[in-house]
N, CA, C and O atoms as CSV, one atom per row, in Angstrom:
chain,resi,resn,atom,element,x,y,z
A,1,UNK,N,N,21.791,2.562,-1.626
A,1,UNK,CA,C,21.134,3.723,-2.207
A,1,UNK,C,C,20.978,3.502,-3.699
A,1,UNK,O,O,21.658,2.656,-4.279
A,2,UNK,N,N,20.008,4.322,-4.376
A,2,UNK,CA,C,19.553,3.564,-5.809
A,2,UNK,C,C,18.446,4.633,-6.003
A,2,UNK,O,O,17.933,5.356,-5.149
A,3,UNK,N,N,18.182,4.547,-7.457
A,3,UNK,CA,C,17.061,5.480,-7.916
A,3,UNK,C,C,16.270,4.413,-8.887
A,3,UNK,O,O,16.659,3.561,-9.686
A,4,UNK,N,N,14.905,4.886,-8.418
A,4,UNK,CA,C,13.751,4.005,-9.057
A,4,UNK,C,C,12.849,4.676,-9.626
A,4,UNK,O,O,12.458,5.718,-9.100
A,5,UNK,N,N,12.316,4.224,-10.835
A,5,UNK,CA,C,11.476,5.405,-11.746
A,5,UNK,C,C,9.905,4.548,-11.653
A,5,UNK,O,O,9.980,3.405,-12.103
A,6,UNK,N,N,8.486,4.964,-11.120
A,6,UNK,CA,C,7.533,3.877,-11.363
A,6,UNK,C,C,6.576,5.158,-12.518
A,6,UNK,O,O,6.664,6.380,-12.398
A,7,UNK,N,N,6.161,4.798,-13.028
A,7,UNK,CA,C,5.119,5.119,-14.607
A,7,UNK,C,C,3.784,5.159,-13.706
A,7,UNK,O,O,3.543,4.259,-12.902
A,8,UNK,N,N,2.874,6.345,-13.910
A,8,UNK,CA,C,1.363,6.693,-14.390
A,8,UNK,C,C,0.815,5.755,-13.796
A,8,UNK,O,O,0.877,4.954,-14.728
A,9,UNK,N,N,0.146,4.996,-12.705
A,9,UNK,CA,C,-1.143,4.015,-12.519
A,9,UNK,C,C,-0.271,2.963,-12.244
A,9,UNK,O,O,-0.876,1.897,-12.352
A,10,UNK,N,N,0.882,2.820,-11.938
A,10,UNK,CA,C,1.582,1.845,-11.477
A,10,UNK,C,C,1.462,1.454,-9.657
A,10,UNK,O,O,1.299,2.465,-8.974
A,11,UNK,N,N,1.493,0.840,-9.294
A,11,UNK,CA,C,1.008,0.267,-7.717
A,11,UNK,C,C,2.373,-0.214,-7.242
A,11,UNK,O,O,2.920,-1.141,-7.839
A,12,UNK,N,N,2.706,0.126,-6.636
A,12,UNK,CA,C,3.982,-0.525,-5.818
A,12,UNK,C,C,3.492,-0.720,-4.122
A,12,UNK,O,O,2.399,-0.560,-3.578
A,13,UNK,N,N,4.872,-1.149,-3.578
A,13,UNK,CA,C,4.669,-1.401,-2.051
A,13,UNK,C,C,3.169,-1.214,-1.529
A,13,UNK,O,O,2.569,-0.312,-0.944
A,14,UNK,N,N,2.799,-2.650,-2.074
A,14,UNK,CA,C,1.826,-3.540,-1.936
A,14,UNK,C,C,1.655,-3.695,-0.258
A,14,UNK,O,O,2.605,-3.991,0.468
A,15,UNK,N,N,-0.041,-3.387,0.347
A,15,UNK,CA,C,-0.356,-3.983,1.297
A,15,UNK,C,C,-0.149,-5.314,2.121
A,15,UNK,O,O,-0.829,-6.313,1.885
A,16,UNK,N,N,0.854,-5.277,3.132
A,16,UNK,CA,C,0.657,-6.917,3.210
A,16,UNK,C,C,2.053,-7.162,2.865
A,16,UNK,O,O,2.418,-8.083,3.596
A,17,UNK,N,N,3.128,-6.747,2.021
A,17,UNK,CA,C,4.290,-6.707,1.510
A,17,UNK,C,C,5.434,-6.580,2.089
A,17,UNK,O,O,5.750,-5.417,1.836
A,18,UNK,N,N,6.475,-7.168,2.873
A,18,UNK,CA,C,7.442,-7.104,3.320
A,18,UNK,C,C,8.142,-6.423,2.176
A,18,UNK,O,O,7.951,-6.728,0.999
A,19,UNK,N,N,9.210,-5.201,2.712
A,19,UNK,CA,C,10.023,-4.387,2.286
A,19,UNK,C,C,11.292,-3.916,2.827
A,19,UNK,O,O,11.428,-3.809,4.046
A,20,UNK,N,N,12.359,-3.588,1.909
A,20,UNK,CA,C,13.700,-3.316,2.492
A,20,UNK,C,C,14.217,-1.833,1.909
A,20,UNK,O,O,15.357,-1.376,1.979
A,21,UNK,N,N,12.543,-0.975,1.071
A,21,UNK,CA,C,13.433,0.360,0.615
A,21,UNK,C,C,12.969,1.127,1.078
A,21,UNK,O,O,11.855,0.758,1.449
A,22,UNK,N,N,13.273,2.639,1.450
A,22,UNK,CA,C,12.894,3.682,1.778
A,22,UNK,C,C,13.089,4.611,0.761
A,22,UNK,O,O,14.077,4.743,0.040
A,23,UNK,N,N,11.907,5.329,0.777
A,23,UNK,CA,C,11.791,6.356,-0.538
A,23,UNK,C,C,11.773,7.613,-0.401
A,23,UNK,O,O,10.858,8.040,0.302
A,24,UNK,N,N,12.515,8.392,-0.861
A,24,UNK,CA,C,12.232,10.019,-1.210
A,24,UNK,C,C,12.054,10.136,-2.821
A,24,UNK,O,O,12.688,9.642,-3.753
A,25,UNK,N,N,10.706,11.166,-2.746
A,25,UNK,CA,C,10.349,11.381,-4.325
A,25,UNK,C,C,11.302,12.473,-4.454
A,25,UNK,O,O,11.367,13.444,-3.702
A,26,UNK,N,N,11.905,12.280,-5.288
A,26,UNK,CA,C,12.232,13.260,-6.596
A,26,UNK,C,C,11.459,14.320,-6.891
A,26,UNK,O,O,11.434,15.499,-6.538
A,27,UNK,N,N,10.645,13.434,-7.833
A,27,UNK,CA,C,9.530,14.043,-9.193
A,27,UNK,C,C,8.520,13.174,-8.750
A,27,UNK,O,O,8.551,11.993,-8.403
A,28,UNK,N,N,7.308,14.288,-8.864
A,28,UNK,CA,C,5.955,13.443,-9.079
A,28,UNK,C,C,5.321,13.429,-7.825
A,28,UNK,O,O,5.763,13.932,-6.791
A,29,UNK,N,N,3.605,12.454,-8.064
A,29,UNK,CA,C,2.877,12.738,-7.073
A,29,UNK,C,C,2.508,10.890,-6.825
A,29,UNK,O,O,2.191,10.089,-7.705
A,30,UNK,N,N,2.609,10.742,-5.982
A,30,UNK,CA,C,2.264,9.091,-5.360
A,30,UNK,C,C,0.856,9.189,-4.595
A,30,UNK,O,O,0.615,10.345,-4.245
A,31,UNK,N,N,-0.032,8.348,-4.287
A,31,UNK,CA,C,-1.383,8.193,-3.692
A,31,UNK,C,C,-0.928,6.895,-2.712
A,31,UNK,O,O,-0.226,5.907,-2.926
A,32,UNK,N,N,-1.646,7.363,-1.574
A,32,UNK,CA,C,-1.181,6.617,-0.128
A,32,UNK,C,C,-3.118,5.741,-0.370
A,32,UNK,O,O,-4.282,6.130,-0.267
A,33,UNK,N,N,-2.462,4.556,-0.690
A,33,UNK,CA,C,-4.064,3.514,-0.301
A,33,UNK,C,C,-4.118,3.138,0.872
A,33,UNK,O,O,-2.988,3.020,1.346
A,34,UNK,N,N,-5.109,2.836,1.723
A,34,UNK,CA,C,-5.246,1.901,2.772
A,34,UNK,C,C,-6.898,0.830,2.269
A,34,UNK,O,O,-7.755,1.085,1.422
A,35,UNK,N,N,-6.781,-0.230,3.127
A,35,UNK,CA,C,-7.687,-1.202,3.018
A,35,UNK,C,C,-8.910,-0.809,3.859
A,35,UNK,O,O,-8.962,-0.758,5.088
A,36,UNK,N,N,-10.102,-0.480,2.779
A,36,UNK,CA,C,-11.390,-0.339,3.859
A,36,UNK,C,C,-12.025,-1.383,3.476
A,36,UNK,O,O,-11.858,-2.053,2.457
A,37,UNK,N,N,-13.191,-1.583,4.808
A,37,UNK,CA,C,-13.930,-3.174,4.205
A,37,UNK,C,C,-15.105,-2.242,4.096
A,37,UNK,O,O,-15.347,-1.213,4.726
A,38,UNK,N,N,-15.923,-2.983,2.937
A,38,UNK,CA,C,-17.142,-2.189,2.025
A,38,UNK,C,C,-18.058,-3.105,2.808
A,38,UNK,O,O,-19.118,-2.599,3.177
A,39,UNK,N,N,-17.783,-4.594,3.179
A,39,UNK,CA,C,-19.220,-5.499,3.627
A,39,UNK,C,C,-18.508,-6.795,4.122
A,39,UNK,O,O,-17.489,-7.174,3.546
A,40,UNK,N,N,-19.110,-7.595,5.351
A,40,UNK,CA,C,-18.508,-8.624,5.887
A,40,UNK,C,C,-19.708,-9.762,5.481
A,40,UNK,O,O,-20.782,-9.382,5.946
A,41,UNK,N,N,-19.797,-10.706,4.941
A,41,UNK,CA,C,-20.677,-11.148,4.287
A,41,UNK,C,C,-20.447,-12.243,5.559
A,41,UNK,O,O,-19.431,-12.590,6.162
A,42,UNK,N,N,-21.595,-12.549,5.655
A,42,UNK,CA,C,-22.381,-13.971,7.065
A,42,UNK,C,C,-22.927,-15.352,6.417
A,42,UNK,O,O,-23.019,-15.230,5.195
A,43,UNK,N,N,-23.205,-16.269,6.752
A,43,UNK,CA,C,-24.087,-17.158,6.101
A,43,UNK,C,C,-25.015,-16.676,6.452
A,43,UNK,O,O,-25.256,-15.849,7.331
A,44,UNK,N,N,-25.794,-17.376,5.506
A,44,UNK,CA,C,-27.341,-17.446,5.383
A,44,UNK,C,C,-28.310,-17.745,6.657
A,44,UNK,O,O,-27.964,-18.776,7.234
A,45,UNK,N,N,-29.462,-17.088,7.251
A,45,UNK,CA,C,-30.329,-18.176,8.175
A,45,UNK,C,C,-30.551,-19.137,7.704
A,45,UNK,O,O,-30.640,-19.146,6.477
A,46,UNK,N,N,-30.749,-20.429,8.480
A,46,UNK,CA,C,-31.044,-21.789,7.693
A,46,UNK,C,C,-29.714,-22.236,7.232
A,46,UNK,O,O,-29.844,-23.425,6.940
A,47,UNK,N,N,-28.694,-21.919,7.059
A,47,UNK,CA,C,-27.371,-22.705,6.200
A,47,UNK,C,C,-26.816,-23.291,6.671
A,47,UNK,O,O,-26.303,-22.657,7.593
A,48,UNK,N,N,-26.343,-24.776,6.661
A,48,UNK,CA,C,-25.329,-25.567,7.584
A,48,UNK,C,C,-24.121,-24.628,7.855
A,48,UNK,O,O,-23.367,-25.258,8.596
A,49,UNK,N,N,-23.670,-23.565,7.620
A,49,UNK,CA,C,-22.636,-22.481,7.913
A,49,UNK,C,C,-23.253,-21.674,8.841
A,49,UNK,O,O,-22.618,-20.627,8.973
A,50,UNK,N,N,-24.232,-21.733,9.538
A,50,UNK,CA,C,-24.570,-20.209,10.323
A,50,UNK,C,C,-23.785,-20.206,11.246
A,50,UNK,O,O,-23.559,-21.219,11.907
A,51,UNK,N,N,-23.175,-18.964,11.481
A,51,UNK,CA,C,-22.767,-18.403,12.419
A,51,UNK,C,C,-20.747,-18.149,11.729
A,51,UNK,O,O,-19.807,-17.557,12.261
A,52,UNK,N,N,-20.798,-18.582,10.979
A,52,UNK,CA,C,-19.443,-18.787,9.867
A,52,UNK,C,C,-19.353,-17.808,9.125
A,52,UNK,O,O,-20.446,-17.458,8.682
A,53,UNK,N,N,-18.481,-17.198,8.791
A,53,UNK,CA,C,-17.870,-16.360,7.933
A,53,UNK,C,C,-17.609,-16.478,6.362
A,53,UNK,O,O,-16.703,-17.157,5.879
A,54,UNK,N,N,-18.518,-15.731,5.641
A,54,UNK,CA,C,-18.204,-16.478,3.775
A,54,UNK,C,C,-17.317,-16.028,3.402
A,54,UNK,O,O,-16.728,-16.587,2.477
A,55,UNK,N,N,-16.605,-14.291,4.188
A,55,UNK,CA,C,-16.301,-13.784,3.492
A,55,UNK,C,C,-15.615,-12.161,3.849
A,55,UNK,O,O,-15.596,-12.008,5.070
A,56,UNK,N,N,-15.077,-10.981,3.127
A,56,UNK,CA,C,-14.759,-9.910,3.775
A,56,UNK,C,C,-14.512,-8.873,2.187
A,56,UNK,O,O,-13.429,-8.554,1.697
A,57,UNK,N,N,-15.670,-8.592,1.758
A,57,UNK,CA,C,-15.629,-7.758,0.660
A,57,UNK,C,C,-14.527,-6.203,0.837
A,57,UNK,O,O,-14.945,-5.111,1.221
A,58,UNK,N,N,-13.223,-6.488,0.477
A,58,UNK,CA,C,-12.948,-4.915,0.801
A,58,UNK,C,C,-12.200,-3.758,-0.507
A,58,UNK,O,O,-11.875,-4.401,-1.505
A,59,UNK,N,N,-11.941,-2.417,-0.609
A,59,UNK,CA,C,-11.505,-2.128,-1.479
A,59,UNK,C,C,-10.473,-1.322,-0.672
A,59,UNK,O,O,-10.218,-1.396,0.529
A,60,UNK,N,N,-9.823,-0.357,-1.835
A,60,UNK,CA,C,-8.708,0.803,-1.095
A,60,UNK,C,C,-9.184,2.076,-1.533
A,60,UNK,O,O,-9.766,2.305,-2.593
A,61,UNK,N,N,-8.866,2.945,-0.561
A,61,UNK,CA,C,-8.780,4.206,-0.329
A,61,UNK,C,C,-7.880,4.930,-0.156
A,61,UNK,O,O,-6.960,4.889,0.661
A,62,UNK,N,N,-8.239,5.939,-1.288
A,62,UNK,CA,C,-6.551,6.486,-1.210
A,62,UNK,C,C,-7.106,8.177,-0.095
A,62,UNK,O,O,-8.025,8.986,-0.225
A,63,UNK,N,N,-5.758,8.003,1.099
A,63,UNK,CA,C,-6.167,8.608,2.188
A,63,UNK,C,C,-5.469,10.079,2.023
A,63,UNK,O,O,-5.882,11.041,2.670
A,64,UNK,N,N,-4.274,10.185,1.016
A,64,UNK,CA,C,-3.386,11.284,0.736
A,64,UNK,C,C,-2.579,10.998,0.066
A,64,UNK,O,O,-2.168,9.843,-0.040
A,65,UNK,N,N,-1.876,12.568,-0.941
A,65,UNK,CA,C,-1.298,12.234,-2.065
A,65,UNK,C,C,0.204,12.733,-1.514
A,65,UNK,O,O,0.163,13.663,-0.709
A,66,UNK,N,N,1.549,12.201,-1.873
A,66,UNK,CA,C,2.429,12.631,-1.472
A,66,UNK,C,C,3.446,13.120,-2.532
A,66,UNK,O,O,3.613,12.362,-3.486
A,67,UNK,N,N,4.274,14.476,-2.502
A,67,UNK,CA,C,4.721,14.920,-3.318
A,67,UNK,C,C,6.463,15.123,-3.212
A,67,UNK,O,O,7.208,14.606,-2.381
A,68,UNK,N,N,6.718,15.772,-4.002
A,68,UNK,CA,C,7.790,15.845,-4.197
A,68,UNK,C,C,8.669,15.952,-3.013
A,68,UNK,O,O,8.028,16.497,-2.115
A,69,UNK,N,N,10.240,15.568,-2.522
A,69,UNK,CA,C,10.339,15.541,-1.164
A,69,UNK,C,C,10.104,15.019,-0.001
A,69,UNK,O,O,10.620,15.037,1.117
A,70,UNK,N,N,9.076,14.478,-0.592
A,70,UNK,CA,C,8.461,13.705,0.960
A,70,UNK,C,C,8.793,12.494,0.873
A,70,UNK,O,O,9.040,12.070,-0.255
A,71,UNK,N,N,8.877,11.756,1.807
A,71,UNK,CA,C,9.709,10.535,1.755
A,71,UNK,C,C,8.442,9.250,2.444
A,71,UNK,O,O,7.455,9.576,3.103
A,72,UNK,N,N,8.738,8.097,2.149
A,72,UNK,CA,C,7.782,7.260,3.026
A,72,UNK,C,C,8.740,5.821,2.652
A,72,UNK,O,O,9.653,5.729,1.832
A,73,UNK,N,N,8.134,4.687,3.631
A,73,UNK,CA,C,8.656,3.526,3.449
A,73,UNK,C,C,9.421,3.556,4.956
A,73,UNK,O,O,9.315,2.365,5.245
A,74,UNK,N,N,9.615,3.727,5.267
A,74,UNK,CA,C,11.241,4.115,7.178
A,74,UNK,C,C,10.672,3.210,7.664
A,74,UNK,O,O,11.625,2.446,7.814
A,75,UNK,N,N,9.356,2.396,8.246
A,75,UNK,CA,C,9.097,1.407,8.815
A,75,UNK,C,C,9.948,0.223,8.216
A,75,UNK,O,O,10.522,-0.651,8.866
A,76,UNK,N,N,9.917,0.361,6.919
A,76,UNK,CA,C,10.549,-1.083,5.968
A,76,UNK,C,C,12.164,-1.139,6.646
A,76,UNK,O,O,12.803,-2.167,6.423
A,77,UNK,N,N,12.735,-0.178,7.365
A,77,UNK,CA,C,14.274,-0.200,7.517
A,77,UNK,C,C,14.138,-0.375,8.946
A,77,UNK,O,O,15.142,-0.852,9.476
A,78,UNK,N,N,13.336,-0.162,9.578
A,78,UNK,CA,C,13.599,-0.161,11.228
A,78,UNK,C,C,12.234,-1.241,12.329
A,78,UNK,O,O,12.143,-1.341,13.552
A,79,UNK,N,N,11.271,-1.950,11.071
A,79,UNK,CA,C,10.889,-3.167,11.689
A,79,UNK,C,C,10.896,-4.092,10.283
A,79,UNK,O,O,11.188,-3.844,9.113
A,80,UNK,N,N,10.402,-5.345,11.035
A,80,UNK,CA,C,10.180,-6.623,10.054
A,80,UNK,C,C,8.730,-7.350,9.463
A,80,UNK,O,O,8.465,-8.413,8.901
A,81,UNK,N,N,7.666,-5.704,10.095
A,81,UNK,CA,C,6.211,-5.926,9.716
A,81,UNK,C,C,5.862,-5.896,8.328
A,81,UNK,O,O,6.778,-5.406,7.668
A,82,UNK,N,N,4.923,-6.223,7.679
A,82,UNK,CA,C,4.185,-6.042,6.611
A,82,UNK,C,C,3.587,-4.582,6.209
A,82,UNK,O,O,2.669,-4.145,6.902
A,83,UNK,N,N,3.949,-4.009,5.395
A,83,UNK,CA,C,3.253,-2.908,4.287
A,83,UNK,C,C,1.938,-3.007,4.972
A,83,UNK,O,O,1.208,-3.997,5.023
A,84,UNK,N,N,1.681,-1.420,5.670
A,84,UNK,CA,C,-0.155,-1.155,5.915
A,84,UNK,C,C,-0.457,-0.144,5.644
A,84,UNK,O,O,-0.850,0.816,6.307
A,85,UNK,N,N,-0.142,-0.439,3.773
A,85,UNK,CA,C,-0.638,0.275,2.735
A,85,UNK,C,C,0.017,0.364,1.515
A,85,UNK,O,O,1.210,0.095,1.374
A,86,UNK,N,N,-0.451,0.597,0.956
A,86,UNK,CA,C,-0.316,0.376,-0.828
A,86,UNK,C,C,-0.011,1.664,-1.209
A,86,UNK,O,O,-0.392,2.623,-0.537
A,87,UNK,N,N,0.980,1.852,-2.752
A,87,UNK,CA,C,1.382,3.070,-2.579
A,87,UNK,C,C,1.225,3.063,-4.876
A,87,UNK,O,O,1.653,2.224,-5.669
A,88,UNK,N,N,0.675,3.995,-5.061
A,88,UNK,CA,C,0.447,4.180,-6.288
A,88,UNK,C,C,0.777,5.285,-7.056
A,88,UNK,O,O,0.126,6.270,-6.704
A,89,UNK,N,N,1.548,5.498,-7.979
A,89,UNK,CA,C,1.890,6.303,-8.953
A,89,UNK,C,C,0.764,7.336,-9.658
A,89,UNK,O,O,0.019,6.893,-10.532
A,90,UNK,N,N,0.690,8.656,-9.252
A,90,UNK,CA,C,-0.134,9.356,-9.264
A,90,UNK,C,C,0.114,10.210,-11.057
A,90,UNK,O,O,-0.722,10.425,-11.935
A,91,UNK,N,N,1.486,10.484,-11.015
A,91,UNK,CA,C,1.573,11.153,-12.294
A,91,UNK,C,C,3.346,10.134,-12.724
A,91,UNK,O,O,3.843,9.464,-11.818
A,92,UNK,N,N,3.973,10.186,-13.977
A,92,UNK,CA,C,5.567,9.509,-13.718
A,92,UNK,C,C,6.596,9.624,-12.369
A,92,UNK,O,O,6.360,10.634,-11.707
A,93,UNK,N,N,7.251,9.117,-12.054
A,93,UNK,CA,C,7.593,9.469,-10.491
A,93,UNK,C,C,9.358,8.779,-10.633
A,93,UNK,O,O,9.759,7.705,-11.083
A,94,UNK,N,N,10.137,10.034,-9.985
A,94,UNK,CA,C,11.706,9.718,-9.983
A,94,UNK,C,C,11.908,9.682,-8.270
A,94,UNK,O,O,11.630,10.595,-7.492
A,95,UNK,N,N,12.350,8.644,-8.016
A,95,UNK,CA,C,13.065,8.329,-6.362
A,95,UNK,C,C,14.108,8.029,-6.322
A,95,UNK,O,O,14.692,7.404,-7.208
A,96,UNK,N,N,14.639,8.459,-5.143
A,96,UNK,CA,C,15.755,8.120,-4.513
A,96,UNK,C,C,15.241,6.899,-3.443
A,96,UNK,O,O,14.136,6.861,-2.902
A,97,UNK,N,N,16.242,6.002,-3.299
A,97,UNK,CA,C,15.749,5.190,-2.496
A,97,UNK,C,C,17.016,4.887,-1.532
A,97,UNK,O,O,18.110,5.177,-2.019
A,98,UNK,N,N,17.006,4.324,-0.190
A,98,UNK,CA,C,17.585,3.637,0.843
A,98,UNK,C,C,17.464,1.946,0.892
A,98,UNK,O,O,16.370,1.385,0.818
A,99,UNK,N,N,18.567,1.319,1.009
A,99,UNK,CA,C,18.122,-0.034,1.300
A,99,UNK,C,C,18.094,-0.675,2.648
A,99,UNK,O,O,19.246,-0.734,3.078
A,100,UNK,N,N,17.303,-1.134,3.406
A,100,UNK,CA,C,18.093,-1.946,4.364
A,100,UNK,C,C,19.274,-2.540,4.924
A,100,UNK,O,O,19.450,-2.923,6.081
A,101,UNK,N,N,20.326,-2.571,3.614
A,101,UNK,CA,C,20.965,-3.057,4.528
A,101,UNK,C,C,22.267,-2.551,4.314
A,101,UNK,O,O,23.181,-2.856,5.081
């Protein structure tokens, strides 16, 4: 158990990110991202690549804001998957946290 402070526009528990904490906010407001794809880019007609993949243009979307009390991260303590979703500092933010182990 441990308390973690993240600052204004700060990005934590990164998409894709293996993790071992579980969080309850304190203070403050956090933004829940997920990964949308904007465009899947193809080769060209005519290109020694047709039918090949160049590419996968995507950005994040933040789907909901979470506040004081509310807790997130519990997947990180009870499997061994990857972060599917990004988690960002909405205003200064005080947590309590859980560790794995």
């Amino acid at each position: 158990a441990g308390n973690h402070v993240f600052f204004f526009g700060i990005s934590f528990l990164l998409l894709g990110s293996f993790g071992d904490l579980f969080y309850i906010i304190l203070k403050g407001t956090v933004g829940v991202q997920v990964p949308i794809v904007i465009q899947k880019e193809e080769a060209s007609p005519g290109s020694k690549n047709i039918g090949k993949k160049r590419g996968t243009i995507m950005n994040f979307k933040e789907v909901v804001q979470l506040r004081d009390g509310v807790s997130f991260g519990e997947l990180a303590l009870i499997t061994n998957k990857p972060r599917s979703a990004s988690i960002q500092a909405k205003t200064d933010c005080h947590f309590a946290t859980m560790c794995k182990e």
